[in-house]
Each structure stands twice: as structure tokens, then as C-alpha cells.
C-alpha angles and dihedrals in degrees: 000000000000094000097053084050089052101046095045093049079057095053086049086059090242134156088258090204091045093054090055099043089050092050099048085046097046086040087047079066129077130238091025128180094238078183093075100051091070102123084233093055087036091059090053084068 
């Protein structure tokens, strides 16, 4: 599953290191908005 996450991040065009940071640290929190982690949602940013 991680791999599938990472290449499409890449595909995205995404900092690959920078999406997963941002994720662990969002999902560390509680009442997160799993919604904007999409990787779609995550490259409008």
C-alpha cells in the first residue's frame, strides 16, 4: 500500500517526503479531515 501512495504522489508531481510528513503529522492530531489528505486535494495546495 505504501508503494501505490508514493508512486502516485510522484505522478502528482509531489515532494514525496513532504506528503508523508504532512500526513503522520495531520493523522498525530485528533478530529482530522482524512478528506484533504487525498493526494488530489493535497496538490491544490
Amino acid at each position: 500500500m505504501q508503494y501505490s501512495i508514493i508512486e502516485t504522489a510522484k505522478a502528482n508531481s509531489l515532494n514525496v517526503f513532504e506528503y508523508v510528513m504532512t500526513c503522520l503529522d495531520e493523522l498525530s492530531k485528533s478530529n482530522v479531515d482524512v478528506e484533504q489528505l487525498l493526494l488530489w486535494q493535497f496538490a491544490k495546495r
